[in-house]
C-alpha positions in Angstrom: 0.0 0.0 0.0 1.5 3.6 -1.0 1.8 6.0 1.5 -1.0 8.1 -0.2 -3.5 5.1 -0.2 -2.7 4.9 3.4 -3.1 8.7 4.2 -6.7 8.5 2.6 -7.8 5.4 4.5 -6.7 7.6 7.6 -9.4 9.5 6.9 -12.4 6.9 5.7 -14.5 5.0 8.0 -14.7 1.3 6.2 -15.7 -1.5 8.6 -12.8 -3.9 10.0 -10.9 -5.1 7.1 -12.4 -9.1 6.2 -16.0 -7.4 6.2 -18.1 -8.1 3.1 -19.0 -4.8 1.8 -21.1 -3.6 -1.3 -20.3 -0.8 -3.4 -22.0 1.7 -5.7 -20.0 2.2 -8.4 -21.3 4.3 -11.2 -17.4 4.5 -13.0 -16.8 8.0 -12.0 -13.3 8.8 -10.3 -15.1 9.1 -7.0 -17.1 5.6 -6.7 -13.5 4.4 -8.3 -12.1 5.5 -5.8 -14.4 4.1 -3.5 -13.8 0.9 -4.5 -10.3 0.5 -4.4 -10.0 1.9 -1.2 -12.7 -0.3 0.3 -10.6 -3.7 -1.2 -7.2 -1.5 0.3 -8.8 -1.2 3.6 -9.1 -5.2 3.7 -12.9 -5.3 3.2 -14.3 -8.2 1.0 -15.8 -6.2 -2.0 -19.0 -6.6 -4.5 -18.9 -3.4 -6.9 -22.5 -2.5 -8.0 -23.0 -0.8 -11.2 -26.6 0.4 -12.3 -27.7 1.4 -15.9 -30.1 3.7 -16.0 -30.6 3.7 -19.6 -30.0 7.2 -20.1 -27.1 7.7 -22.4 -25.7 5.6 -25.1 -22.9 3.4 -24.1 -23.8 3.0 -21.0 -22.8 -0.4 -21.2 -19.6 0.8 -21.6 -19.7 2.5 -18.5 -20.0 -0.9 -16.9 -17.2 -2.1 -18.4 -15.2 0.2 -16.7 -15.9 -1.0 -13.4 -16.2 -4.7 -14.3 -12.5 -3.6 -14.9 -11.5 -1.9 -12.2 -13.2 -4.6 -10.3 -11.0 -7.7 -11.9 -8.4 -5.6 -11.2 -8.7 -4.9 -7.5 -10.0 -8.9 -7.2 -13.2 -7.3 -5.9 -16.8 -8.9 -7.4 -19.2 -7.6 -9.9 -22.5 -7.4 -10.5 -24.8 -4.8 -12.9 -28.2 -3.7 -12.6 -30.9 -2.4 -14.7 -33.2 0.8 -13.0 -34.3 2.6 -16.5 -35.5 6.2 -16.1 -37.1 8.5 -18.8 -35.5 12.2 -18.9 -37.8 14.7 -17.2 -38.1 16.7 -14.0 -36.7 15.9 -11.2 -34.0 13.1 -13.2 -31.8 13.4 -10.6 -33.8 12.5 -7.7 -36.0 9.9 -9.2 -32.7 8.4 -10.7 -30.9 8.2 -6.9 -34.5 6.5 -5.9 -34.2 3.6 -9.0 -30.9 3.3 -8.0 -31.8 2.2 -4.0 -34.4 0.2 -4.9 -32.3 -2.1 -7.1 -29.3 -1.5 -5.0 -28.1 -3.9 -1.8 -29.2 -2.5 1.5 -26.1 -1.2 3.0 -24.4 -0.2 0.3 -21.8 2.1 0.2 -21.6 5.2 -1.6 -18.5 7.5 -2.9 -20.3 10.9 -1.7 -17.0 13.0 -0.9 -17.0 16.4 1.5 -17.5 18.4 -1.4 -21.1 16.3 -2.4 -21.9 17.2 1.6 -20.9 21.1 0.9 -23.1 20.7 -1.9 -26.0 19.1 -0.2 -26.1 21.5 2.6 -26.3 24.3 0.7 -29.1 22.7 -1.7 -31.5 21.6 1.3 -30.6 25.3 2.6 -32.3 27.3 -0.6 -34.7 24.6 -0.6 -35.5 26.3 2.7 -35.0 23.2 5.0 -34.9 22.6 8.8 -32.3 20.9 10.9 -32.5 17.2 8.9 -31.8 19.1 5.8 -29.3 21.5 7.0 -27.1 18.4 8.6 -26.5 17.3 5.0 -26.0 13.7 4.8 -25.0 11.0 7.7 -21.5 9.5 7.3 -23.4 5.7 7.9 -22.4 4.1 4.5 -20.7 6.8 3.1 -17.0 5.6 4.2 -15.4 8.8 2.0 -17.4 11.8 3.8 -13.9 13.1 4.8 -12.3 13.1 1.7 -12.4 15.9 -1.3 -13.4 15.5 -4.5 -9.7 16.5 -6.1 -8.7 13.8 -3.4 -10.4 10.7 -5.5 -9.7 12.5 -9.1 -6.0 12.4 -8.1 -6.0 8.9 -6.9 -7.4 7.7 -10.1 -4.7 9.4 -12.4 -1.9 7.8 -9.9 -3.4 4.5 -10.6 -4.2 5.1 -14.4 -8.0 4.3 -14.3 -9.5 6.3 -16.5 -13.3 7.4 -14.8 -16.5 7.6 -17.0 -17.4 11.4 -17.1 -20.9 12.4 -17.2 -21.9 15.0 -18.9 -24.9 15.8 -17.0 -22.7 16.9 -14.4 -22.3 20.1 -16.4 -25.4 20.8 -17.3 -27.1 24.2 -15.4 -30.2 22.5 -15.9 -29.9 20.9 -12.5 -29.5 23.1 -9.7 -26.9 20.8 -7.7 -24.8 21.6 -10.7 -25.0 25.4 -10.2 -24.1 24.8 -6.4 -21.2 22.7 -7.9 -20.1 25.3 -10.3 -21.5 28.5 -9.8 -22.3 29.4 -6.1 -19.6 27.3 -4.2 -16.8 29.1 -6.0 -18.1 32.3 -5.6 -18.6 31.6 -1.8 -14.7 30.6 -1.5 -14.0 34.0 -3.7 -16.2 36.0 -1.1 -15.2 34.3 2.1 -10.9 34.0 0.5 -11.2 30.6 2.2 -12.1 27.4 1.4 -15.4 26.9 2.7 -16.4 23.4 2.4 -14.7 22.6 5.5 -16.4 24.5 6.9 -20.1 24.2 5.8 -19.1 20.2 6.5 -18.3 20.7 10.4 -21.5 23.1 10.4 -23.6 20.1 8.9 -22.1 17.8 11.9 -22.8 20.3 14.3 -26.1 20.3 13.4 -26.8 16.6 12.9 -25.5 16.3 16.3 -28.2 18.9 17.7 -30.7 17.0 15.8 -29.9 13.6 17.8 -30.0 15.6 20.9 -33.5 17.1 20.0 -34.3 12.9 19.1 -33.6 12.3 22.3 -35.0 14.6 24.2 -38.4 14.6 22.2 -38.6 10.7 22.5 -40.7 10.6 25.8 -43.8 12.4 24.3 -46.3 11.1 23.4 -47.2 13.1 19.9 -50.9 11.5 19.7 -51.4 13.4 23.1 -52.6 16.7 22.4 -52.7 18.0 26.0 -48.8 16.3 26.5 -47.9 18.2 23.1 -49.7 21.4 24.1 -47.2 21.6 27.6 -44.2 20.4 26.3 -42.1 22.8 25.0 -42.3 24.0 21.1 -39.4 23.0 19.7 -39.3 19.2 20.9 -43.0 19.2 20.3 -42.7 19.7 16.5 -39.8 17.2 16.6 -41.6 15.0 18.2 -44.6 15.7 15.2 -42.4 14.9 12.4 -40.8 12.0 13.6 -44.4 10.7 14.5 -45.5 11.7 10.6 -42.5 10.6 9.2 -42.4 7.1 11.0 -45.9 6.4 9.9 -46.6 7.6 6.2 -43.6 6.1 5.2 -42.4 9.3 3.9 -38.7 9.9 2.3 -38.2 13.2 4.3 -40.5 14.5 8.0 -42.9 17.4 6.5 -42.3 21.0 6.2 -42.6 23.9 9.1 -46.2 24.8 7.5 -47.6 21.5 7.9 -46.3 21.5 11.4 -48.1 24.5 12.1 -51.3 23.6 10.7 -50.8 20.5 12.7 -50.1 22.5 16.2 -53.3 24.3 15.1 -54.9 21.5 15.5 -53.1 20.9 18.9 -54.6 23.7 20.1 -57.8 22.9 19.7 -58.1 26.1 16.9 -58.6 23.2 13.9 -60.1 20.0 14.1 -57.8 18.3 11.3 -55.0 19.4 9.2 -53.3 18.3 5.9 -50.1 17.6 5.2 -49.2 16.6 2.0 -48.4 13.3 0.6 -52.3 12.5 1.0 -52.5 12.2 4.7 -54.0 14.6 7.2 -53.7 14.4 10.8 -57.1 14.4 12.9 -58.0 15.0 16.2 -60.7 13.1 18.4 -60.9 14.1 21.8 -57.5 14.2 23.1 -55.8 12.3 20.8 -54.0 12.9 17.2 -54.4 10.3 14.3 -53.6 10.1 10.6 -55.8 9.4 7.9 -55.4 9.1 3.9 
């Protein structure tokens, strides 16, 4: 193992080395680099490649990894999860993707993808889950940049699929990537991705505490919800909500609202979204389609 391999695994979190692990790999230099650090950190690998059917030659793509994979003595295995263009590609491609995908998996997503995704859910206008960015469980390279992998995969020649929707200003991630988060570094004369990444942890851990403190109440207990204090009250709403419509992410601050209305006795139900409002019968809160 060269010293640089060894300096990045410094920084990764893969599980004890003779764990089976499985591995997005879309071909790009950062899922490349994910999976030749996950076989140089010891870990039994199976790299997972998904077509999505949206560019010619993808099957090429998957050659790459099948590839890489030989070479690293790591096992293969591709996937279909077709997606039509449209709105919201990117998104409704990530969910094809972890449908088809092994539970578990692990994902390439660098500190400059977390930068990214902070300041994305911010504009979006979201609360303390958004804000956090994503959580480092399954995402072993969280503490590595993004020039960090690129380099790596010139010093071992691999040669990473580029795609070119990764340019396009079509998708706002890609204005984050190429517009905003320079100009932020240009404003503040810093690098700010380290930064906006030990914010996001901050805040992730101030959502736990909030978790944990919110846990003992009761959030079908209107009079409980009514005397508890506001903050861990919503909490304790949207992780009720969430937990029981099955819902991706917990719903916004203005279905919260209408839902404390309701709380307080000043509504008798409330919607909010997804098809599901939350009723009141007496005392007690319930959900209905």
């Amino acid at each position: 193992m060269s010293a640089d391999v060894s300096e990045l695994l410094g920084r990764c979190t893969f599980p004890p080395a003779g764990t089976a692990v499985d591995c997005a790999v879309s071909g790009g230099p950062d899922s490349l680099a994910l999976l030749v650090l996950a076989v140089e950190a010891g870990c039994r690998v199976t790299a997972w490649h998904v077509d999505h059917g949206l560019r010619a030659g993808s099957a090429g793509e998957a050659e790459v990894v099948a590839r890489a994979a030989a070479r690293w003595g790591a096992g293969f295995e591709t996937l279909a999860a077709h997606c039509e263009p449209g709105p919201n590609l990117e998104a409704r491609a990530r969910a094809a993707r972890y449908r088809v995908l092994p539970g578990g998996v692990l994902t390439g997503h660098t500190a400059d993808d977390q930068a990214e995704t902070v300041l994305l859910n911010l504009i979006r206008g979201a609360g303390l889950d958004g804000l956090g960015g994503i959580g480092p469980a399954s995402r072993p390279l969280l503490r590595l940049r993004r020039r960090e992998t690129h380099a790596l995969c010139q010093a071992l020649a691999l040669d990473p699929v580029h795609d070119p929707s990764n340019l396009d200003p079509a998708h706002r991630r890609n204005r984050i990537r190429h517009e905003l988060l320079p100009l932020l570094c240009d404003v503040a004369e810093r690098d700010v991705v380290p930064v906006i990444t030990r914010n996001a942890a901050m805040l992730r851990a101030a959502r736990d505490l909030l978790d944990e403190l919110a846990g003992p109440i009761d959030p079908t207990d209107a009079k409980e919800l009514a005397g508890a204090p506001g903050l861990l009250a919503q909490v304790a709403l949207r992780r009720w909500i969430q937990r029981e419509t099955g819902a991706d992410h917990p719903p916004d601050a203005a279905a919260i609202e209408r839902v404390l209305a309701v709380v307080r006795n000043e509504a008798r139900s409330a919607e909010i979204g997804g098809g599901w409002r939350v009723v009141r019968s007496s005392q007690r809160l319930g959900l209905q389609r």
